[in-house]
py3Dmol code that shows the C-alpha trace and the ligand (Angstrom):
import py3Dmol

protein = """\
ATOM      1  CA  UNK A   1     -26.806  -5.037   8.790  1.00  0.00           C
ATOM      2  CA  UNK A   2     -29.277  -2.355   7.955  1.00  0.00           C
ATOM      3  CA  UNK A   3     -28.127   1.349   7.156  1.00  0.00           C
ATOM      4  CA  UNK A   4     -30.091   2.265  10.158  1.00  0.00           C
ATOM      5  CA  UNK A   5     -28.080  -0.206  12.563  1.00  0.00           C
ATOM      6  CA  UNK A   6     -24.737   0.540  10.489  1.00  0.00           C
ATOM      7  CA  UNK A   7     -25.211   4.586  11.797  1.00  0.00           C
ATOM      8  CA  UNK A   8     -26.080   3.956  14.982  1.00  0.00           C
ATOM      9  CA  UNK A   9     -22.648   1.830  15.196  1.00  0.00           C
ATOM     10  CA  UNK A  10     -20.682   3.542  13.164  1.00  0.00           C
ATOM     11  CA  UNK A  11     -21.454   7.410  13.406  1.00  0.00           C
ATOM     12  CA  UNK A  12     -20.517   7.670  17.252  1.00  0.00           C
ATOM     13  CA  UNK A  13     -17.018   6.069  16.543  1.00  0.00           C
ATOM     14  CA  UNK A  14     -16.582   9.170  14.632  1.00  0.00           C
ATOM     15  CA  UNK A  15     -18.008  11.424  16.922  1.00  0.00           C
ATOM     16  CA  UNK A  16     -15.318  10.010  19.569  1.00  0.00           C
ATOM     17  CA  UNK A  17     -12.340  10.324  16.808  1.00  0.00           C
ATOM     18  CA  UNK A  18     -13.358  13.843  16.009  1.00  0.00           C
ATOM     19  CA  UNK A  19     -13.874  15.014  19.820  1.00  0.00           C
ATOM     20  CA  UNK A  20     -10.577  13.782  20.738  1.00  0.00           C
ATOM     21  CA  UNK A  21      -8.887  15.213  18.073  1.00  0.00           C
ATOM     22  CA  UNK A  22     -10.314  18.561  18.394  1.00  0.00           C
ATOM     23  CA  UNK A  23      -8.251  21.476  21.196  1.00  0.00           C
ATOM     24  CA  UNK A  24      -9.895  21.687  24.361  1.00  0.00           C
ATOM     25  CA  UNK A  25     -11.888  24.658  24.716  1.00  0.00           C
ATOM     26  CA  UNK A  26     -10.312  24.990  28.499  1.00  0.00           C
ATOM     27  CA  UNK A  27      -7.043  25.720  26.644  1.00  0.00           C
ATOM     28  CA  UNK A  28      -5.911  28.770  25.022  1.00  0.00           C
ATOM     29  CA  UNK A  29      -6.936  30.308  22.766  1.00  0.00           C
ATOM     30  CA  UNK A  30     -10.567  29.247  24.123  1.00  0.00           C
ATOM     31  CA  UNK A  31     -12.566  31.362  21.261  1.00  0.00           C
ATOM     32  CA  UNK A  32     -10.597  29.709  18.784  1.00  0.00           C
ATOM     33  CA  UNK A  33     -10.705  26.381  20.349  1.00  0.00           C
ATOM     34  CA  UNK A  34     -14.844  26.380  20.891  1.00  0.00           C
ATOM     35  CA  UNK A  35     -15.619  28.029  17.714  1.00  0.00           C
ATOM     36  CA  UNK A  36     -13.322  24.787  15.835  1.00  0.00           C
ATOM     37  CA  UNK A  37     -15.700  22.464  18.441  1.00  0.00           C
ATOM     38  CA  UNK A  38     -18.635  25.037  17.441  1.00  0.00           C
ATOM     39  CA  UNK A  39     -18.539  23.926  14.068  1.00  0.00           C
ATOM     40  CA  UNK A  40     -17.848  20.204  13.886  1.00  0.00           C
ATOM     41  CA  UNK A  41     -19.501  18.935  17.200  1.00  0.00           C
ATOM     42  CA  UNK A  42     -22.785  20.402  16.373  1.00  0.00           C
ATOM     43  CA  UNK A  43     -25.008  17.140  15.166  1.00  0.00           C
ATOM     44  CA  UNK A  44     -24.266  16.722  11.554  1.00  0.00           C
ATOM     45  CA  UNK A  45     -25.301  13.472   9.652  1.00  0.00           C
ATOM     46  CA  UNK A  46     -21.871  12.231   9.168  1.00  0.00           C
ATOM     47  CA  UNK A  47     -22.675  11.025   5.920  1.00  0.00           C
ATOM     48  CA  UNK A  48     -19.005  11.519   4.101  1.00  0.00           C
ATOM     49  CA  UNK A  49     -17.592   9.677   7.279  1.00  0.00           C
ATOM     50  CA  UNK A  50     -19.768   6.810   6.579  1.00  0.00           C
ATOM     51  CA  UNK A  51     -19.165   6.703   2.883  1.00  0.00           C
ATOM     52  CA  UNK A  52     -14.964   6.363   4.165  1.00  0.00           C
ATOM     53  CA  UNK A  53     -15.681   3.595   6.300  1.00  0.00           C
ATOM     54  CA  UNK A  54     -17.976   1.389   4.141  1.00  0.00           C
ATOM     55  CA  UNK A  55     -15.308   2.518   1.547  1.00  0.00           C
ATOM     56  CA  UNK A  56     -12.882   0.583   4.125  1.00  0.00           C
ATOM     57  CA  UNK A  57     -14.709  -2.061   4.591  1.00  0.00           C
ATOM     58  CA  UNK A  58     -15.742  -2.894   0.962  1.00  0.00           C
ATOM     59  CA  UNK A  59     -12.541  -3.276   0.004  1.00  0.00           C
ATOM     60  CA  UNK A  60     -12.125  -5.499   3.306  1.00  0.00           C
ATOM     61  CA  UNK A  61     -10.426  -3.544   5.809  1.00  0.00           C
ATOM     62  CA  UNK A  62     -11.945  -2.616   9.165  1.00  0.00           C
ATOM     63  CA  UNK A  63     -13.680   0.590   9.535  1.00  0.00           C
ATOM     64  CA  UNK A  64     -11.298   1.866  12.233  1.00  0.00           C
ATOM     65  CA  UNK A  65      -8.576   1.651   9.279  1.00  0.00           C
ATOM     66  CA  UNK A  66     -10.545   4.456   7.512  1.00  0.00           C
ATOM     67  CA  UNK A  67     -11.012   7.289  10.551  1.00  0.00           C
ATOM     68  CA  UNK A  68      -8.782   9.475   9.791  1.00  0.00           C
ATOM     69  CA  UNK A  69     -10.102  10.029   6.307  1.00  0.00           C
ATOM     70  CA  UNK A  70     -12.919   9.918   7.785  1.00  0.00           C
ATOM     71  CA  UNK A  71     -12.335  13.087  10.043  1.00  0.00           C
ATOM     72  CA  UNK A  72     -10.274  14.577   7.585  1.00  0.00           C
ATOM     73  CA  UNK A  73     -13.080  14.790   5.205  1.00  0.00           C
ATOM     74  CA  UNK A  74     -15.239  16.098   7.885  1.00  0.00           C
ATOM     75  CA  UNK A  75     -13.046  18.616   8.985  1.00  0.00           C
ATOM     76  CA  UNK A  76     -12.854  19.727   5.888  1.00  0.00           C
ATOM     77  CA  UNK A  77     -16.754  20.091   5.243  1.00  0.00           C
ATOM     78  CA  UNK A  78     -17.169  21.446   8.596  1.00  0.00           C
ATOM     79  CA  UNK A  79     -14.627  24.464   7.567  1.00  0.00           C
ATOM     80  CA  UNK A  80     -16.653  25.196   4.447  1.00  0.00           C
ATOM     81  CA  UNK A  81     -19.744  25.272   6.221  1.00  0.00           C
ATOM     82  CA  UNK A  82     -18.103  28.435   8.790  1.00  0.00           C
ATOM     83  CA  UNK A  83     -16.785  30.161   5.405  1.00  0.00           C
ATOM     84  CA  UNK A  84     -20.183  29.629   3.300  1.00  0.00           C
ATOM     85  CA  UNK A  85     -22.087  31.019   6.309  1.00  0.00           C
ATOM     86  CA  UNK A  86     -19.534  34.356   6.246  1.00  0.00           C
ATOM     87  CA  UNK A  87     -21.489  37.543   5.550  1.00  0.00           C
ATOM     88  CA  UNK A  88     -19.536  38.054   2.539  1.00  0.00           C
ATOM     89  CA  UNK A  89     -20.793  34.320   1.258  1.00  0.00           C
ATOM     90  CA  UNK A  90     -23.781  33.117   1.984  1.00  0.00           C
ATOM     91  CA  UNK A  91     -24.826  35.389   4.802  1.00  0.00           C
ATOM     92  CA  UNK A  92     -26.462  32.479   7.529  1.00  0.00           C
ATOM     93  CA  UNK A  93     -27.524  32.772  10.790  1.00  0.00           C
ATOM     94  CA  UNK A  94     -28.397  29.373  11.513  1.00  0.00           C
ATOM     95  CA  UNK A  95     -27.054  26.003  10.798  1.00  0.00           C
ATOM     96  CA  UNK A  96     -27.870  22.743  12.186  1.00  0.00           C
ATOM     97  CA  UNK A  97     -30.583  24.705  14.393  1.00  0.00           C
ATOM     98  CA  UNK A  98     -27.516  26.678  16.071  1.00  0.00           C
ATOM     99  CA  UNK A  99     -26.207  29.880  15.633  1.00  0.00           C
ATOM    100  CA  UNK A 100     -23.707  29.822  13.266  1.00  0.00           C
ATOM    101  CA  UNK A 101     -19.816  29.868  14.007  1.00  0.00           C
ATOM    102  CA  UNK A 102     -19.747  33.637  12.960  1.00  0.00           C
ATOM    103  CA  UNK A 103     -22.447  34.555  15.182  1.00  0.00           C
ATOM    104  CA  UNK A 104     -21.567  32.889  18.380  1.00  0.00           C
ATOM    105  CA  UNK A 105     -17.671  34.245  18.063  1.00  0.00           C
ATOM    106  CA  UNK A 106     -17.587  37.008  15.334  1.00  0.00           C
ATOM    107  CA  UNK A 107     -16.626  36.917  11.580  1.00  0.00           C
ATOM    108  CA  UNK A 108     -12.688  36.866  12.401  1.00  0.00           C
ATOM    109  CA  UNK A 109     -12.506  34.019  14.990  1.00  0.00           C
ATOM    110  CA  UNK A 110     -15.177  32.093  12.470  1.00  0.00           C
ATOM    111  CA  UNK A 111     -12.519  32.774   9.394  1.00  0.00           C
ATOM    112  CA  UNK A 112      -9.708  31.578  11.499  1.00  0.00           C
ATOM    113  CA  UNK A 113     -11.205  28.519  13.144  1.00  0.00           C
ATOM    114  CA  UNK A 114     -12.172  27.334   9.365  1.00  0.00           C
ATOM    115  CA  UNK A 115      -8.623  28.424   8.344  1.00  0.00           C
ATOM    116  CA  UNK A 116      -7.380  25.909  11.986  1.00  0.00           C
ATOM    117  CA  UNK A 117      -9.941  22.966  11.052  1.00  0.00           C
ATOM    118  CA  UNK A 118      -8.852  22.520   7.298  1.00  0.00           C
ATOM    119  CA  UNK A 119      -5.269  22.569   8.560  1.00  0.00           C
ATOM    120  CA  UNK A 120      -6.061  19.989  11.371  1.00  0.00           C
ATOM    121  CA  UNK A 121      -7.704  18.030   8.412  1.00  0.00           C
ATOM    122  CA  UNK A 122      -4.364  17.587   6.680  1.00  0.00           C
ATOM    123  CA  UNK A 123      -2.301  16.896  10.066  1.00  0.00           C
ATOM    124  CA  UNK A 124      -4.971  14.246  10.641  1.00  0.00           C
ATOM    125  CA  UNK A 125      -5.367  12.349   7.850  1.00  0.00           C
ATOM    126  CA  UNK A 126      -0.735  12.721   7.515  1.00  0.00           C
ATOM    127  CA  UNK A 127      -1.058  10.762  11.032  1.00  0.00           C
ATOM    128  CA  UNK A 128      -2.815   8.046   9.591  1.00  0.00           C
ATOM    129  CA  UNK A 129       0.939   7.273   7.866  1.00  0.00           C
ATOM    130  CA  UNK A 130       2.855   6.238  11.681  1.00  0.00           C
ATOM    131  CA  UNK A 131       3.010   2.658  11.662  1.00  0.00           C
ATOM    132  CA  UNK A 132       1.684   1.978   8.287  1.00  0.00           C
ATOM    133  CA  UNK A 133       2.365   2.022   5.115  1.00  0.00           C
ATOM    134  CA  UNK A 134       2.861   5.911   3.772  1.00  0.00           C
ATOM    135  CA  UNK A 135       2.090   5.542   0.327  1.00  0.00           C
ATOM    136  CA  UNK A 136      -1.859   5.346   0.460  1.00  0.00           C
ATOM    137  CA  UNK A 137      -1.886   7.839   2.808  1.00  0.00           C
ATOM    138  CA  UNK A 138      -0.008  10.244   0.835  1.00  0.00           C
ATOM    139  CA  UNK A 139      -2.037   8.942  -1.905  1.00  0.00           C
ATOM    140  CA  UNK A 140      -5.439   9.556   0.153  1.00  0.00           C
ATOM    141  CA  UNK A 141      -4.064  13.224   1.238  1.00  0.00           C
ATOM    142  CA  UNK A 142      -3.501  13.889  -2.808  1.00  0.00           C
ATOM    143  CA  UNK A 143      -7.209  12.756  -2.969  1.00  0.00           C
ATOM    144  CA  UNK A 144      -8.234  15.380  -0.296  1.00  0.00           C
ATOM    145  CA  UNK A 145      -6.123  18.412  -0.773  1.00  0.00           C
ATOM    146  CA  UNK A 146      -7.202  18.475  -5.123  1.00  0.00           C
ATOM    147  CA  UNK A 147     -10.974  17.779  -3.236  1.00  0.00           C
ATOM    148  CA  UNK A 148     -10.425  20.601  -1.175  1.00  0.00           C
ATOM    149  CA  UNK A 149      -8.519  23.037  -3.911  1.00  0.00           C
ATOM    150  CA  UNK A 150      -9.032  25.307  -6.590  1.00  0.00           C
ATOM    151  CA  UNK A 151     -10.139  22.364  -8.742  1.00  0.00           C
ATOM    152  CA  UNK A 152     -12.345  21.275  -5.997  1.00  0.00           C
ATOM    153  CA  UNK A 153     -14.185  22.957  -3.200  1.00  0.00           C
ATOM    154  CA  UNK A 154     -12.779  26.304  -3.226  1.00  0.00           C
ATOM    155  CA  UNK A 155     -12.612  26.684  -7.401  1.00  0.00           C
ATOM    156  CA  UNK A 156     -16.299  25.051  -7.336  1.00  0.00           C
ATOM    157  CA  UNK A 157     -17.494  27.616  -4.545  1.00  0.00           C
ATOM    158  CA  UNK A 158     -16.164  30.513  -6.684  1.00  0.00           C
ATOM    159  CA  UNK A 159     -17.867  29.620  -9.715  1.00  0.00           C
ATOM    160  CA  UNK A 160     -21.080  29.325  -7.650  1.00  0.00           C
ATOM    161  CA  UNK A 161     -20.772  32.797  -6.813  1.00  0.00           C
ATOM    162  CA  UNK A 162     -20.070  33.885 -10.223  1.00  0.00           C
ATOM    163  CA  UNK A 163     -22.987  32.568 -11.261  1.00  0.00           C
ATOM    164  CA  UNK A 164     -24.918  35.573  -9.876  1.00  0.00           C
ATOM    165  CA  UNK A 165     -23.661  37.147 -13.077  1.00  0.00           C
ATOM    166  CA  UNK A 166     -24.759  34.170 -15.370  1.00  0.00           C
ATOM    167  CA  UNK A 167     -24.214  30.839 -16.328  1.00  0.00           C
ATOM    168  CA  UNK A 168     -24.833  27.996 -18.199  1.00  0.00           C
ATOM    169  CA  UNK A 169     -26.946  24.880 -17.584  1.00  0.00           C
ATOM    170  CA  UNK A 170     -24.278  22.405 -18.204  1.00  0.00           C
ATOM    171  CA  UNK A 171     -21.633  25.036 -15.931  1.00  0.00           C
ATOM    172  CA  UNK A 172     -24.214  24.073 -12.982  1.00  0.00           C
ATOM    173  CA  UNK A 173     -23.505  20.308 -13.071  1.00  0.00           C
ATOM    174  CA  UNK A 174     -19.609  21.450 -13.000  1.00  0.00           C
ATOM    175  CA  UNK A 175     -19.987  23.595 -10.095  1.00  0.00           C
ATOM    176  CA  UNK A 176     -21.675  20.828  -8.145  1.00  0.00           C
ATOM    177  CA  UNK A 177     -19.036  18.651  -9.320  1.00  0.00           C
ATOM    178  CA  UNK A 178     -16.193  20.241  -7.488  1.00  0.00           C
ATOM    179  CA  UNK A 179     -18.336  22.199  -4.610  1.00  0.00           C
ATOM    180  CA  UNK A 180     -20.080  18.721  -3.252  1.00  0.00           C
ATOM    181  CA  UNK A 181     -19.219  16.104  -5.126  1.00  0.00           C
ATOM    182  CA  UNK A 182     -15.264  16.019  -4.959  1.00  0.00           C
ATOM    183  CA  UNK A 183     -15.161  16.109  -1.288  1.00  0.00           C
ATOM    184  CA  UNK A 184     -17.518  12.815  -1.437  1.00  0.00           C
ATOM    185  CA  UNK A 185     -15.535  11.106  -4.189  1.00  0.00           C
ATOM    186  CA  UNK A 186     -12.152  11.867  -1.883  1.00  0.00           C
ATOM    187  CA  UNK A 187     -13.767  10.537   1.125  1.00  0.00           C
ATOM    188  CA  UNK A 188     -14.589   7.069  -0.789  1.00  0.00           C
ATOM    189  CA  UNK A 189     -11.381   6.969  -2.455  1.00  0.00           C
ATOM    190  CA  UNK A 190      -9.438   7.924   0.559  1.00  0.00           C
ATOM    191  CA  UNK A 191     -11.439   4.710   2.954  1.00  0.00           C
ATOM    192  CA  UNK A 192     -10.344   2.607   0.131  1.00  0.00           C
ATOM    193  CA  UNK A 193      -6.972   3.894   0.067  1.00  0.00           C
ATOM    194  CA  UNK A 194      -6.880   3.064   3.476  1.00  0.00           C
ATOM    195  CA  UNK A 195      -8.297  -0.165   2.958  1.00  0.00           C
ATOM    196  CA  UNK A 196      -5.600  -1.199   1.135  1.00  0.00           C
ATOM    197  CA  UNK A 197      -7.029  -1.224  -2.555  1.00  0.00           C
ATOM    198  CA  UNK A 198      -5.965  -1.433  -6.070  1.00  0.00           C
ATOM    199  CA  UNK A 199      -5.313   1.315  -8.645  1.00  0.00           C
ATOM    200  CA  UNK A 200      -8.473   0.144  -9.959  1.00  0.00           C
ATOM    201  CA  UNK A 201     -10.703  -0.068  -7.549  1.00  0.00           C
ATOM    202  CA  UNK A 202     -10.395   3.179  -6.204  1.00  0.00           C
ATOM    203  CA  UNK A 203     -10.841   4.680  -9.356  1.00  0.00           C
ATOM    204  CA  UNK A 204     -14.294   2.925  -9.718  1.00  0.00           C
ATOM    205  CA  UNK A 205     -14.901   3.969  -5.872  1.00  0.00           C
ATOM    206  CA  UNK A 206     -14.213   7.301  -6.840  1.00  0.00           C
ATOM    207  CA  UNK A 207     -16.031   7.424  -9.496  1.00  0.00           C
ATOM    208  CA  UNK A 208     -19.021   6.553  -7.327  1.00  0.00           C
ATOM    209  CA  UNK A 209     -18.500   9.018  -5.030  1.00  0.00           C
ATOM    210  CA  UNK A 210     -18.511  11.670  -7.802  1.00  0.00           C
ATOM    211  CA  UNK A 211     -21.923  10.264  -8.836  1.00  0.00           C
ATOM    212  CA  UNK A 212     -23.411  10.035  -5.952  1.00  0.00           C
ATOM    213  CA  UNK A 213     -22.206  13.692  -4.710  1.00  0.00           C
ATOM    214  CA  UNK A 214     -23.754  15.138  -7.418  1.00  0.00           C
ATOM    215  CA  UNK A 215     -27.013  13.619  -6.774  1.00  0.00           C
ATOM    216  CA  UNK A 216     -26.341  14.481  -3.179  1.00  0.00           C
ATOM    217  CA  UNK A 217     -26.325  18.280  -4.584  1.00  0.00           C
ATOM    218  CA  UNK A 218     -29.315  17.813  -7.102  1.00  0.00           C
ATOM    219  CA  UNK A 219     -31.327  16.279  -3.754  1.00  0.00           C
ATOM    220  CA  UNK A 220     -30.259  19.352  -1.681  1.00  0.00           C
ATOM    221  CA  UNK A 221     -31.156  21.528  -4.630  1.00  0.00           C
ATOM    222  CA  UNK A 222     -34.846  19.916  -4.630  1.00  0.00           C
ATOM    223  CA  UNK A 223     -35.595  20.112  -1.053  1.00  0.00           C
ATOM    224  CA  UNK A 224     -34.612  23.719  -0.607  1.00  0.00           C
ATOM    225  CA  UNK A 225     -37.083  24.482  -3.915  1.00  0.00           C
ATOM    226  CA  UNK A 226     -38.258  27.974  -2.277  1.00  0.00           C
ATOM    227  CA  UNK A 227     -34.193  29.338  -2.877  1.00  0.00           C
ATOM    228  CA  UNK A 228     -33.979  29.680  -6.037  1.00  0.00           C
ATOM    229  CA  UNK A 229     -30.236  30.103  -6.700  1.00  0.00           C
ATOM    230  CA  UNK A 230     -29.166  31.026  -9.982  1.00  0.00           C
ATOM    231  CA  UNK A 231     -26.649  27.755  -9.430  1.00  0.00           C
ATOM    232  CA  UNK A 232     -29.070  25.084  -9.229  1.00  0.00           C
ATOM    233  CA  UNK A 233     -30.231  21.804 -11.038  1.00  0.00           C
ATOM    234  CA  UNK A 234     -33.832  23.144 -10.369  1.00  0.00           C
ATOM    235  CA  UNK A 235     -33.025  26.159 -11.980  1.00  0.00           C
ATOM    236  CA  UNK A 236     -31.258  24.062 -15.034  1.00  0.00           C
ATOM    237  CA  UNK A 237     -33.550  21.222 -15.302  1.00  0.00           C
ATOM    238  CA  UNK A 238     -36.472  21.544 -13.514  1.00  0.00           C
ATOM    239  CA  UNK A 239     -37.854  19.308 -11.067  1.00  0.00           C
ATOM    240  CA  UNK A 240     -38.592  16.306 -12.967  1.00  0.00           C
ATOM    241  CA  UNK A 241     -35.599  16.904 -14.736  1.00  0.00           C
ATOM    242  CA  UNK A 242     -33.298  17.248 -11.877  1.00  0.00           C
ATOM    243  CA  UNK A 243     -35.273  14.273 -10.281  1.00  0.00           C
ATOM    244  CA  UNK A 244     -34.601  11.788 -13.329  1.00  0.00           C
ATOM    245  CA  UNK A 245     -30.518  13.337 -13.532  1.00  0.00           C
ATOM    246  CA  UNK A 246     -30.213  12.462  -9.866  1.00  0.00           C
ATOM    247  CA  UNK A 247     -31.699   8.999 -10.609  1.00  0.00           C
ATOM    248  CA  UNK A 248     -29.516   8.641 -13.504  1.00  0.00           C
ATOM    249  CA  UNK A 249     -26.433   9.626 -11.556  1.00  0.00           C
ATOM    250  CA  UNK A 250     -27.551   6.913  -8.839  1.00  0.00           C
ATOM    251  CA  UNK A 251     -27.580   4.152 -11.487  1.00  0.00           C
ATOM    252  CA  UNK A 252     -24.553   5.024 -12.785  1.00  0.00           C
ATOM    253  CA  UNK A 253     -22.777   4.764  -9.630  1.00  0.00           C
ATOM    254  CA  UNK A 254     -24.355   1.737  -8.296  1.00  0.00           C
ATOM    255  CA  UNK A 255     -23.439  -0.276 -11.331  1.00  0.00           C
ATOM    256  CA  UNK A 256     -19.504   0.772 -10.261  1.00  0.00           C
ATOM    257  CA  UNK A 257     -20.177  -1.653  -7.061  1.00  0.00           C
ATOM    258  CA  UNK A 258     -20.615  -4.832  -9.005  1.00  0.00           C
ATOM    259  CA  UNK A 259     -17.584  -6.493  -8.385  1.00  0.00           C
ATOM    260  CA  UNK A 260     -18.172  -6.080  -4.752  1.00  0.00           C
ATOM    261  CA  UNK A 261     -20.858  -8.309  -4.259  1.00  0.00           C
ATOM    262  CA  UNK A 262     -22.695  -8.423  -1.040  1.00  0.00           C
ATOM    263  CA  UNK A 263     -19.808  -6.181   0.904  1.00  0.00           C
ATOM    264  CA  UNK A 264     -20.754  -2.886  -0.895  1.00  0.00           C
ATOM    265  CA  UNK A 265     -24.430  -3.258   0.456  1.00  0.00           C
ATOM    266  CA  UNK A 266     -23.788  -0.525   2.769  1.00  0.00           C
ATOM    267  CA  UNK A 267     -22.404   1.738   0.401  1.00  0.00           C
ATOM    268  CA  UNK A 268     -24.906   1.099  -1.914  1.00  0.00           C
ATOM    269  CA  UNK A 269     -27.668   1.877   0.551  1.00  0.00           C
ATOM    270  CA  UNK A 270     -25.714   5.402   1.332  1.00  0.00           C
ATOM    271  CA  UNK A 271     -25.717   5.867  -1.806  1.00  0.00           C
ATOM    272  CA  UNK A 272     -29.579   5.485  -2.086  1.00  0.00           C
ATOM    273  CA  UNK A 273     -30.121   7.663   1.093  1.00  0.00           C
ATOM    274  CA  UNK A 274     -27.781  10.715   0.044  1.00  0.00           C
ATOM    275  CA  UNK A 275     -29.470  11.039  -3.206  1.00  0.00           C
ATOM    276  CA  UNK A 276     -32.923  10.071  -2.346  1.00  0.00           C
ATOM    277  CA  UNK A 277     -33.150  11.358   1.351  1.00  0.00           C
ATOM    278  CA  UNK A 278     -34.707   8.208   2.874  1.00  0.00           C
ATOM    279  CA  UNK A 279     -33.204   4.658   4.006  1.00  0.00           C
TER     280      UNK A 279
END
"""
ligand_1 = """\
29
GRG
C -16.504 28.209 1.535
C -14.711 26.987 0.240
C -16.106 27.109 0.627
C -16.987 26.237 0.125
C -18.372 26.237 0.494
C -20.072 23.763 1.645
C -20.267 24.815 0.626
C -19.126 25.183 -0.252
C -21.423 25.463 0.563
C -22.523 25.191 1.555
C -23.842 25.214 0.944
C -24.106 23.984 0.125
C -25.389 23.933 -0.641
C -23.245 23.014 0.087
C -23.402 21.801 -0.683
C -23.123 20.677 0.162
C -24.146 20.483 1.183
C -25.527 20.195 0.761
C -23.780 20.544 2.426
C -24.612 20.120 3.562
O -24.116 18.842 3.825
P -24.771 17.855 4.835
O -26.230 17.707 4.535
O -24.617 18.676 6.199
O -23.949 16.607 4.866
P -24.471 18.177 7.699
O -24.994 19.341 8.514
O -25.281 16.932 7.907
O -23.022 17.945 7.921
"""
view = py3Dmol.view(width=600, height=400)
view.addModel(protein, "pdb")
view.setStyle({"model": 0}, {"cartoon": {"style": "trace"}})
view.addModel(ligand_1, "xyz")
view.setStyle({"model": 1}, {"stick": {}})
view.zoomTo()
view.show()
């Protein structure tokens, strides 16, 4: 199976999981409820979702196994994406084509509906444990909550903002690290988790995530070349540099699959589309 057929089956298995999951909007509170659908249900690529379940099904589980890391991870990003947009971060209007969550429902129901979808990631992925075994999953939500923390997400997202006042080229690779890259590494290590792997082959599947996160950020950083943030591996590295880094980082994380033969194809072809932005 190609990447392109592996999407088109996998991606609205997702979709289903996530819209059944998510409160009706008919219930109350409804500006709460639609601003949570707002942000999740509004056409993103699913790619950290995909990573989970060809995570799953490396190791030699089926996909299903892996949706509720799969959400959980999404959730997660999805929550980020309503606080980033916040006037006091990043100050968007837009996203995905659509207004953003803060526009359509105002900054407070936008700061609580991220605050209800990153707590509905952890209830989600802790329901994965009923009629299974509990240790990977409480080994998966370990994975997602230090993704998702101060050494993670949130700790990455405040250095990026610090950076305004100055930093380093080498702090820039850190920053992406723990802003993108953690929450890609979690959602690997948590499919395999899932999937019933080894000590030892989720660290080499998170590993790989981290690598290919980061060149998921240096790609991001190169197509939006006109921004010029003070945080970026343009602005570290320069084009050809960041170019060569992210094909570096690539390398480096493909040659984590070898041991998995032909049934890491898929994540290896992920892992050439987030960092090079074509299948
Ligand atoms: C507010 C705690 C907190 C963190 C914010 C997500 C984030 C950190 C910042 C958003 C801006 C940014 C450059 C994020 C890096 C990750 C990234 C490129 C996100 C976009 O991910 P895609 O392309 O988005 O997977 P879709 O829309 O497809 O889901």
């Amino acid at each position: 199976m190609d990447l392109a057929a592996y999407r088109a089956d996998r991606a609205p298995r997702v979709e289903a999981f996530l819209e059944a999951l998510l409160p009706s909007s008919e219930i109350a509170p409804q500006s709460l409820h639609a601003a949570m659908r707002h942000a999740v249900l509004s056409g993103g690529k699913r790619l950290r979702p995909l990573f989970a379940m060809a995570a799953a099904e490396a190791v030699g589980a089926a996909p299903e196994r892996a949706l509720p890391v799969a959400a959980a991870v999404e959730l997660i990003h999805a929550y980020s994406l309503v606080h980033d947009d916040l006037p006091c971060m990043d100050d968007d209007a837009l996203r995905r084509g659509l207004p953003t969550v803060h526009v359509a429902y105002g900054e407070a129901v936008a700061v609580l509906a991220g605050d209800a979808l990153q707590a509905l990631a952890f209830e989600t992925l802790a329901n994965a444990a009923r009629g299974h075994d509990a240790e990977p999953v409480a080994a998966a939500l370990r994975e997602l909550a230090r993704a998702a923390g101060p050494e993670g997400l949130v700790g990455g997202q405040v250095d990026d903002l610090d950076f305004a006042k100055g930093g380093s080229n080498e702090a820039v690779e850190s920053v992406h690290r723990r802003k993108t890259a953690a929450l890609f590494a979690a959602a690997v290590a948590g499919g395999a988790l899932l999937g019933g792997a080894d000590g030892t082959a989720v660290e080499a599947l998170r590993a790989f995530g981290m690598e290919v996160g980061i060149g998921f950020q240096i790609a991001d950083d190169l197509e939006d070349e006109h921004e010029d943030s003070p945080c970026s591996s343009l602005a570290a590295l320069g084009s050809e540099g960041a170019r060569a880094r992210s094909e570096e980082l690539l390398a480096g994380a493909l040659s984590r699959l070898e041991a998995w033969g032909g049934r890491a194809e898929i994540l290896r072809e992920l892992a050439r589309f987030a960092v090079r932005r074509k299948s």
